[in-house]
N, C-alpha and C positions, 0 to 999 in steps of 0.2 A: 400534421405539419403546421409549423406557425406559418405565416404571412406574414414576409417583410416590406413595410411600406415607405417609398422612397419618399427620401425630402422633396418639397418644389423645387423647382430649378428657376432659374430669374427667365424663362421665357414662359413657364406656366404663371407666373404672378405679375408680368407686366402691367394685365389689366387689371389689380389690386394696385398698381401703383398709378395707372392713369385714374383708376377713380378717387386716390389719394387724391392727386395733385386739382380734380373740377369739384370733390367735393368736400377738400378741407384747405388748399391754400388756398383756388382763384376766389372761394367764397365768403375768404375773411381777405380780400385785397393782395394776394402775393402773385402776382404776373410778372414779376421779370422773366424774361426766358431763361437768362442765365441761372435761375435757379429753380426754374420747373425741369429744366433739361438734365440737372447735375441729380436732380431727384426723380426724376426719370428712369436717368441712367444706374444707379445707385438701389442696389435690392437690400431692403432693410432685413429681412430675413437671413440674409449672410451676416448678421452680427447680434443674432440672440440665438442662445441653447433649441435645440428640434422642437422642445415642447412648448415655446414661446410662438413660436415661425407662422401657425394661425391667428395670432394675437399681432405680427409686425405692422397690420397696416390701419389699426383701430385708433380715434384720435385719442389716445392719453397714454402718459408715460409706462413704462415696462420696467419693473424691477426684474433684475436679474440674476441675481442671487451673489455672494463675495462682493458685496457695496455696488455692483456696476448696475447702471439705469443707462434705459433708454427713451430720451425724451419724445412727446408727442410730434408728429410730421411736422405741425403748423411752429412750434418751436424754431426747427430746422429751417422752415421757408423764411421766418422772420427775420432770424439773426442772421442768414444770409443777405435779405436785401439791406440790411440795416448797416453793416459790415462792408459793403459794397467791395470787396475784394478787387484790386490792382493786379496785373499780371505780374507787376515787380517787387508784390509785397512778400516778405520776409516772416512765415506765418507762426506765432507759437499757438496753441492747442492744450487748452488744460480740460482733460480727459474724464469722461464721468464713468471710463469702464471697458468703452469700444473706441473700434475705429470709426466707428461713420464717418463723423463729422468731416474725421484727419481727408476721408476718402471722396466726399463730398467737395470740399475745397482744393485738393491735391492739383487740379488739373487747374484750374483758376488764376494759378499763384506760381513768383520763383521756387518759393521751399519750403517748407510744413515740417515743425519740430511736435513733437506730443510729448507729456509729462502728464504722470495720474496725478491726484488732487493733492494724495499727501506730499509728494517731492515739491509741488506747486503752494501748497501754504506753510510748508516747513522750510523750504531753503533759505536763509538770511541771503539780504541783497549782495550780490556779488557782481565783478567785475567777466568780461564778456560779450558773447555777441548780443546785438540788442536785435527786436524783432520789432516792423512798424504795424502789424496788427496781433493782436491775442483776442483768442475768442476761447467763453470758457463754457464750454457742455453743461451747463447747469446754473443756477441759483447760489450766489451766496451772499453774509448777512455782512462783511467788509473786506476786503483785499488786504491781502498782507504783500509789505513791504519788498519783499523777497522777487515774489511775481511782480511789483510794481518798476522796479529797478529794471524787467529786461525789455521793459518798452522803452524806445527810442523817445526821443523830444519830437513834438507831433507826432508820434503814432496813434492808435486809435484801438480800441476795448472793446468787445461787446460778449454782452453774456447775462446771465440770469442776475437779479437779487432780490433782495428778504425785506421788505419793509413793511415793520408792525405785521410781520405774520404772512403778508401775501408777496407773491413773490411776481415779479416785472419783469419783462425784458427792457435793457438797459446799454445807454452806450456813452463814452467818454473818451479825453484825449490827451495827451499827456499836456501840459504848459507849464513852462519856466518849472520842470522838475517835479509838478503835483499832476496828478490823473481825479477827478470828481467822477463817479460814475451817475448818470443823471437817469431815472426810470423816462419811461417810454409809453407803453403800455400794460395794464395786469396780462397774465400771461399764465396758465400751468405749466413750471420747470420744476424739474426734480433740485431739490437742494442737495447741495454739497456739505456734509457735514465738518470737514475738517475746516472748512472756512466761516464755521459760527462767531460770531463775534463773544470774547469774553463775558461773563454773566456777572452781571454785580451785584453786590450786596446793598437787602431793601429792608426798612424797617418799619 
């Protein structure tokens, strides 16, 4: 007879996730409560395939197979404090594949929209609701115009990018109609590929 063996449940890995939070955020600086709590609460193992789920609480990103990653813990603690989330902000979420993030910030916030990358570096800018925070799951090499249009005038960016190769976490705001995303500190984020920046021609 085989042996069937059941997935963890978020009460067997709790203490995979308190050792998460004393021995990979408080020890690169991430204490806010509000976001040791929301990754507390939050079992990363509910958002990768069975055979990922001993690998959820390890510091480096998860590929997971159909383009979706899952970024390192200390990713998540960052762009949280960094992001500093408002109860009345209006949140859009450009998606590298899972919910975490969506689920991580959900309770924090008025309301949380999620779009995958490609609806996110392909849509031309259009008319609609605008959002005062976008955080985006991942690394990329420039913002397309499309995603830039649905932040509000002072709303606020945070998310991965690419420069000369290594990739940052990063945060900006919108003014008089431009957004600059401005690096922060180097950082391991999974990149986004649909949001590479055109390649040009060298001679």
């Amino acid at each position: 007879m085989r042996e069937t063996i059941a997935a963890p449940t978020a009460s067997d890995t709790a203490p995979a996730r308190k050792a998460m939070i004393d021995s990979q955020l408080r020890t690169s600086g991430v204490n806010e409560e509000y976001v040791l709590a929301r990754m507390l609460a939050v079992p990363r193992e509910n958002f990768v395939p069975a055979d990922k789920a001993p690998l959820a609480y390890t510091d480096r990103s998860l590929v997971l197979g159909d383009g979706a990653m899952l970024a390192a813990p200390l990713f998540y603690g960052k762009l949280l404090v960094e992001a500093a989330p408002h109860a009345d902000d209006r949140v859009l979420i450009v998606s590298a594949g899972t919910d975490y993030l969506a689920e991580l910030v959900r309770p924090l916030v008025a309301g949380v929209t999620q779009i995958g990358q490609v609806e996110a570096a392909s849509s031309p800018a259009k008319e609609g609701e605008r959002y005062s925070l976008i955080l985006i799951d991942g690394a990329v090499e420039e913002l397309r115009e499309g995603l830039a249009s649905q932040l509000e005038e002072g709303g606020r960016i945070v998310g991965g990018l690419v420069l000369r190769k290594v990739t940052r976490l990063a945060s900006g705001r919108k003014i008089a109609g431009r957004i600059t995303l401005l690096p922060i500190e180097d950082l391991g984020i999974p990149v986004l590929p649909e949001f590479a920046a055109p390649r040009k021609w060298s001679f």
